[in-house]
BADO-552643 format. One record per residue (C-alpha): residue number from 1; y, x, z. Coordinates in steps of 0.001 Angstrom, whole numbers. Layout:
<r seq="NUM" north="Y" east="X" up="Z"/>
...
! end
This chain:
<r seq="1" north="0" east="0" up="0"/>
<r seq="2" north="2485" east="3032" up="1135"/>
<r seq="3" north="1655" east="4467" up="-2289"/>
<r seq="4" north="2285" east="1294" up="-4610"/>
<r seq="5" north="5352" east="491" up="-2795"/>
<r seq="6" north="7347" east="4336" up="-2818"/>
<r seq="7" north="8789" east="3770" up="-5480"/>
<r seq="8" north="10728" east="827" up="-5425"/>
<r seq="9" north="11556" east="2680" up="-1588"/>
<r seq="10" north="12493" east="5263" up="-3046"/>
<r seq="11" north="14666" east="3454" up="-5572"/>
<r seq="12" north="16104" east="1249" up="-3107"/>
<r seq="13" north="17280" east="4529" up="-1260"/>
<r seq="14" north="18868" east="6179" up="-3885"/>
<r seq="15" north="20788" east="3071" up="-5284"/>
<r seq="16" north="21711" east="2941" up="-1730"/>
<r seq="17" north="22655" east="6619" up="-2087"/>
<r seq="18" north="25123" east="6031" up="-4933"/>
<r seq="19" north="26743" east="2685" up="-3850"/>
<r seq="20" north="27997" east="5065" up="-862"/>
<r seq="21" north="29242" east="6788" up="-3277"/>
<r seq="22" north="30899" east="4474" up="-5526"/>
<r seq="23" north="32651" east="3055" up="-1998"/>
<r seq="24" north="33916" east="5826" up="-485"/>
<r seq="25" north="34348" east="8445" up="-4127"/>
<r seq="26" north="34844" east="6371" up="-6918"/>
<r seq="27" north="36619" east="3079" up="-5976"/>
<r seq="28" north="39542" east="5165" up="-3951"/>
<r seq="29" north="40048" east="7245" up="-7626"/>
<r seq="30" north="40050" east="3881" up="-9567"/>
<r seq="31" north="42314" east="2668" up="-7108"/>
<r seq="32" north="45025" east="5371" up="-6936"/>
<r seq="33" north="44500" east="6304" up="-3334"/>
<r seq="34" north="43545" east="9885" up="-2231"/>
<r seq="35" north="40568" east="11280" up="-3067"/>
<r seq="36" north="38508" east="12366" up="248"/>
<r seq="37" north="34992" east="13744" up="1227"/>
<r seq="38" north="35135" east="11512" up="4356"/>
<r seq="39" north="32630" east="9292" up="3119"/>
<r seq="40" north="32506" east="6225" up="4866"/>
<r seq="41" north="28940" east="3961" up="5376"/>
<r seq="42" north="28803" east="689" up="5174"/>
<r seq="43" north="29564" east="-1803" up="7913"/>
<r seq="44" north="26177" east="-3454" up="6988"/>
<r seq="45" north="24227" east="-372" up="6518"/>
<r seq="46" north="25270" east="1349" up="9848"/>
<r seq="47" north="23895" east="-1870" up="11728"/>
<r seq="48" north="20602" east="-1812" up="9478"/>
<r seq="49" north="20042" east="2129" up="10803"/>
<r seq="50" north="21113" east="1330" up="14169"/>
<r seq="51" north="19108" east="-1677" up="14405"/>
<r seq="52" north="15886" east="513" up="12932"/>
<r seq="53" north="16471" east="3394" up="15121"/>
<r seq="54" north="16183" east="507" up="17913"/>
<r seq="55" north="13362" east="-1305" up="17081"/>
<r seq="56" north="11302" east="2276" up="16560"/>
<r seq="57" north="12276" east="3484" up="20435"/>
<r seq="58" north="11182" east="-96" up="21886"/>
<r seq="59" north="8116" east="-217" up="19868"/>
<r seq="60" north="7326" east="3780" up="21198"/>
<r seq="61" north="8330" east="2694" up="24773"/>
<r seq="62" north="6311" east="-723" up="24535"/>
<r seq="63" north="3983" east="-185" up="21847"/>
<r seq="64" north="1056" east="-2720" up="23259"/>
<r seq="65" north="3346" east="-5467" up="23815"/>
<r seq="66" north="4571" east="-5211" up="19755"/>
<r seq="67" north="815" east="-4774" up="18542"/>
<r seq="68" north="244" east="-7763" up="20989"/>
<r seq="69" north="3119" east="-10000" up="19542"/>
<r seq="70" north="2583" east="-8900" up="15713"/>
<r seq="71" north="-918" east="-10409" up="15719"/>
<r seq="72" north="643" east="-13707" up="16505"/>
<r seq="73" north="2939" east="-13360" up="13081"/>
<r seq="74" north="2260" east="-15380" up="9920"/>
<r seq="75" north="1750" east="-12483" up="7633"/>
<r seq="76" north="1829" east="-9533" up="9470"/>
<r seq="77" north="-694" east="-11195" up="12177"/>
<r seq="78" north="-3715" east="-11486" up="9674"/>
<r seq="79" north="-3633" east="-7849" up="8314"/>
<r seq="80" north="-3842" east="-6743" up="12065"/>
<r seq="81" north="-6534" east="-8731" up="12364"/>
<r seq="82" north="-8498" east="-7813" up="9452"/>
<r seq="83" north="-8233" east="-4327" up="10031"/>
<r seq="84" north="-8953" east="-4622" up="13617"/>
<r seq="85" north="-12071" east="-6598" up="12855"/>
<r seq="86" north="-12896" east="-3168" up="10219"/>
<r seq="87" north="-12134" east="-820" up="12662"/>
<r seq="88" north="-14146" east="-1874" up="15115"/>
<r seq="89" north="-17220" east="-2784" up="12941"/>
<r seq="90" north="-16880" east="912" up="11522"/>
<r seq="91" north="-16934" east="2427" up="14845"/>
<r seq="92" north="-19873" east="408" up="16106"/>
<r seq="93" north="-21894" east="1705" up="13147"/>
<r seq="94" north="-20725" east="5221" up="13981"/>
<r seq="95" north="-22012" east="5006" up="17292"/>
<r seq="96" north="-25170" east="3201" up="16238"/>
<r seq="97" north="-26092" east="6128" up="13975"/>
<r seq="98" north="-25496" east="8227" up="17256"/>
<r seq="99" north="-28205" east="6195" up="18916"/>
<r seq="100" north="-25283" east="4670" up="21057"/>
<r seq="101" north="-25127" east="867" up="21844"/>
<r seq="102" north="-22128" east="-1495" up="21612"/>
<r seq="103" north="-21602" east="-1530" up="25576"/>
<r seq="104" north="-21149" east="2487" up="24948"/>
<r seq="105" north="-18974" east="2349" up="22321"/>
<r seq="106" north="-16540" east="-539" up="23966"/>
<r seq="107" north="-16328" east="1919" up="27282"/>
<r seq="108" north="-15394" east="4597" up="24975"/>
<r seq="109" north="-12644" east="2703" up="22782"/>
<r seq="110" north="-11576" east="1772" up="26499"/>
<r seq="111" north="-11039" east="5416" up="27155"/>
<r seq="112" north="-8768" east="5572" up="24509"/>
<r seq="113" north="-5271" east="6106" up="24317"/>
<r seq="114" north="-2981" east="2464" up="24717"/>
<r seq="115" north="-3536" east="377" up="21554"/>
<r seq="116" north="-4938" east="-3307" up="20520"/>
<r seq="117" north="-8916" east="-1857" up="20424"/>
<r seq="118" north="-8777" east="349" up="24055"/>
<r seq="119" north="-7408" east="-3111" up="25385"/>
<r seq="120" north="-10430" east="-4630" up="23862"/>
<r seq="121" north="-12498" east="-1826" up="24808"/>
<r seq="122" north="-11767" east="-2480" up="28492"/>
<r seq="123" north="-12035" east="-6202" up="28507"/>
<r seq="124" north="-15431" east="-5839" up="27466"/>
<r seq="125" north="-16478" east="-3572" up="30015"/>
<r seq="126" north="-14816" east="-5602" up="32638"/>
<r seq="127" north="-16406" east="-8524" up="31675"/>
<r seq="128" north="-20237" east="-6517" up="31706"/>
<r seq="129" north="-19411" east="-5299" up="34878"/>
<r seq="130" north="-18617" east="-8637" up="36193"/>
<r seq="131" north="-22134" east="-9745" up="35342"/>
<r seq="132" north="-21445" east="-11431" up="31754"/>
<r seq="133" north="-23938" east="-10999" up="28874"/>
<r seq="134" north="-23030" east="-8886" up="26033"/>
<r seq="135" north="-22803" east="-11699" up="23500"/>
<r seq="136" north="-20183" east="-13483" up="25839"/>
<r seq="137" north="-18412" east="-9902" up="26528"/>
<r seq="138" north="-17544" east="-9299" up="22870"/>
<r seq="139" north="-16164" east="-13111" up="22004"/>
<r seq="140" north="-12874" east="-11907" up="21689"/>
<r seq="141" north="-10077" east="-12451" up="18240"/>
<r seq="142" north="-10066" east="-8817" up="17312"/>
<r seq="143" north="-14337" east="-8442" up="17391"/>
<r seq="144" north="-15728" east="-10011" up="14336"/>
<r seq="145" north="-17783" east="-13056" up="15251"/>
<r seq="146" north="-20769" east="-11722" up="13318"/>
<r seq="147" north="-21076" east="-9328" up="15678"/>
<r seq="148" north="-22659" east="-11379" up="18240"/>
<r seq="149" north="-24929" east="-13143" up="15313"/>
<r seq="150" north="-26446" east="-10045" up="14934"/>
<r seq="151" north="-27009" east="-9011" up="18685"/>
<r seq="152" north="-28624" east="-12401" up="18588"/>
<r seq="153" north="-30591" east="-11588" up="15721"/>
<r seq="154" north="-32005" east="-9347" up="17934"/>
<r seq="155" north="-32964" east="-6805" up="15216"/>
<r seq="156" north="-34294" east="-3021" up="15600"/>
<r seq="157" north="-31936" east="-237" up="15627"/>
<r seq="158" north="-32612" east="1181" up="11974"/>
<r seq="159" north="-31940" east="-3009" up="10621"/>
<r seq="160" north="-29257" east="-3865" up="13074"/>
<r seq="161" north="-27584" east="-342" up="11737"/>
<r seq="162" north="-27742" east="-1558" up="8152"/>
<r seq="163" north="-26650" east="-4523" up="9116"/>
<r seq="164" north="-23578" east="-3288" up="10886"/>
<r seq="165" north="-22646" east="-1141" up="7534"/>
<r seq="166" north="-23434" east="-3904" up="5604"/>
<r seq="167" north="-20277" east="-5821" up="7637"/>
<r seq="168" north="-17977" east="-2807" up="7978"/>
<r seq="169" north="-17772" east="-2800" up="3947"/>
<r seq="170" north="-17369" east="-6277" up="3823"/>
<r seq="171" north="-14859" east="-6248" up="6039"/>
<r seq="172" north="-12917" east="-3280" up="4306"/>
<r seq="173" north="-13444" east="-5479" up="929"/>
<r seq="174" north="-11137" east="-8264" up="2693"/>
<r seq="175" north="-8654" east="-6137" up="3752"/>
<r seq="176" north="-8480" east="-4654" up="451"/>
<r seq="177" north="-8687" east="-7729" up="-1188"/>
<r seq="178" north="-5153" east="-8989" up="1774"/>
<r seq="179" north="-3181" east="-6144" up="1125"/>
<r seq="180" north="-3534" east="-6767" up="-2687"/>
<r seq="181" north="-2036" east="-10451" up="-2099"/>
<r seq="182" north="225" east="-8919" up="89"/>
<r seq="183" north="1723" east="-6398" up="-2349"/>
<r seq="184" north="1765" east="-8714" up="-4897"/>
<r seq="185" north="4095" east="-10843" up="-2405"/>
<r seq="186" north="6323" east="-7894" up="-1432"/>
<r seq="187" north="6866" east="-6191" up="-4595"/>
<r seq="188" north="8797" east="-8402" up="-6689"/>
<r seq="189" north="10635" east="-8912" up="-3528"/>
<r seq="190" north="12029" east="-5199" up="-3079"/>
<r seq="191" north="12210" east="-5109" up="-7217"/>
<r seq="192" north="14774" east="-8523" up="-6672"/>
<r seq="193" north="16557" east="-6535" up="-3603"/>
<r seq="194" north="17148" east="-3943" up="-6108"/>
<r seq="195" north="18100" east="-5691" up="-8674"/>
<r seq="196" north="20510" east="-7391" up="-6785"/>
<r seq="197" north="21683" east="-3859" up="-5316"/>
<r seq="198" north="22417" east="-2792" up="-9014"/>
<r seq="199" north="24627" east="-6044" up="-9554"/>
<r seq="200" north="26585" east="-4720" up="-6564"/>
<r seq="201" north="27022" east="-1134" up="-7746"/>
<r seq="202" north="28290" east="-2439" up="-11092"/>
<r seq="203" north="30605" east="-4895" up="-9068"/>
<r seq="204" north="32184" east="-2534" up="-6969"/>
<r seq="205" north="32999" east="-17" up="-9714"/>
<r seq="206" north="34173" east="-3080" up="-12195"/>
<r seq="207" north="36242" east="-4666" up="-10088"/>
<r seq="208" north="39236" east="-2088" up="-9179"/>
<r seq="209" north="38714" east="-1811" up="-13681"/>
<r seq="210" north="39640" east="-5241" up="-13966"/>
<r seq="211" north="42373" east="-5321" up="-11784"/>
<r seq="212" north="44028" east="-2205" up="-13659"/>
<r seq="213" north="43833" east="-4310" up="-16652"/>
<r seq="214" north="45168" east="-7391" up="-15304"/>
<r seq="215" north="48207" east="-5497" up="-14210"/>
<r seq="216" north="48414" east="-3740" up="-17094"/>
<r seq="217" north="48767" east="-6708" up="-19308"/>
! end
């Protein structure tokens, strides 16, 4: 997805780049006044960078509560979910291959450092602890539900292992399969923010052209 979308980013940035300079180079020499390097931003695009260089220090400061509240968005929420769901069915059939069971593996992702899956790590091993069965333990959002099928199942190790593979690539398919929708949702967007950026560069550099024209004549 990062790779698809860099260039209309990287677009975007530049355009941004030279209606800075159109503002605070261009329009003052179309518009008699003195010519200076002080370059001013923006109004709007000093409170976008301010506002970003917010939102990144809360979200490093309170990074569980943002995971937390992102799964409960409309679009965002899904992905999260499907790649949670991946994640954690790819990790289960790492361990499985190591001859490791899924109460192992949730007490490891528990020991993990503060994120959606440690939380879920530790609620499951809470919840053995406290006497419930492993089937019970894992009904959580953010384990896949055919998880616990397949405990139930009650397979041997070499079927349930093939089994769990057999899910993990599944479950990569539909995330694949989201974040194609997804771009396909986002792209034109940023391709009509640029376009609409472009109108705006043309604008300001037309404008102080028109009005030396209307005075002229």
């Amino acid at each position: 997805m990062m790779q698809l979308l860099i260039y209309p980013a990287i677009l975007l940035g530049l355009l941004t780049v030279i209606q800075i300079g159109v503002i605070g180079v261009v329009k003052p020499l179309l518009t008699g006044q003195a010519f200076s390097f002080n370059v001013m931003l923006p109004v709007s695009l000093v409170v976008v960078i301010g506002l970003i260089g917010f939102l990144v220090r809360h979200y490093r400061q309170h990074r569980l509560a943002w995971q937390g509240g992102l799964l409960k968005w409309p679009i965002v929420g899904p992905l999260l979910r499907y790649y949670y769901h991946y994640q954690f069915a790819l990790g289960a059939y790492a361990f499985s291959l190591a001859g490791q069971d899924l109460a192992r593996y949730c007490q490891a992702l528990g020991q993990l450092r503060q994120n959606m899956l440690a939380k879920v790590g530790q609620t499951v091993s809470q919840r053995l602890a406290s006497g419930a069965s492993l089937v019970q333990a894992l009904d959580q959002p953010l384990i896949p539900a055919d998880v616990g099928l397949l405990i139930q199942l009650g397979q041997p190790p070499a079927q349930f292992q093939l089994a769990l593979a057999i899910l993990s690539q599944r479950l990569f398919k539909q995330l694949t399969q989201y974040l194609e929708r997804l771009i396909a949702l986002v792209q034109p967007l940023l391709f009509l923010v640029i376009g609409v950026q472009i109108i705006l560069v043309y604008w300001q550099v037309l404008q102080p052209v028109y009005q030396l024209m209307e005075e002229i004549a």
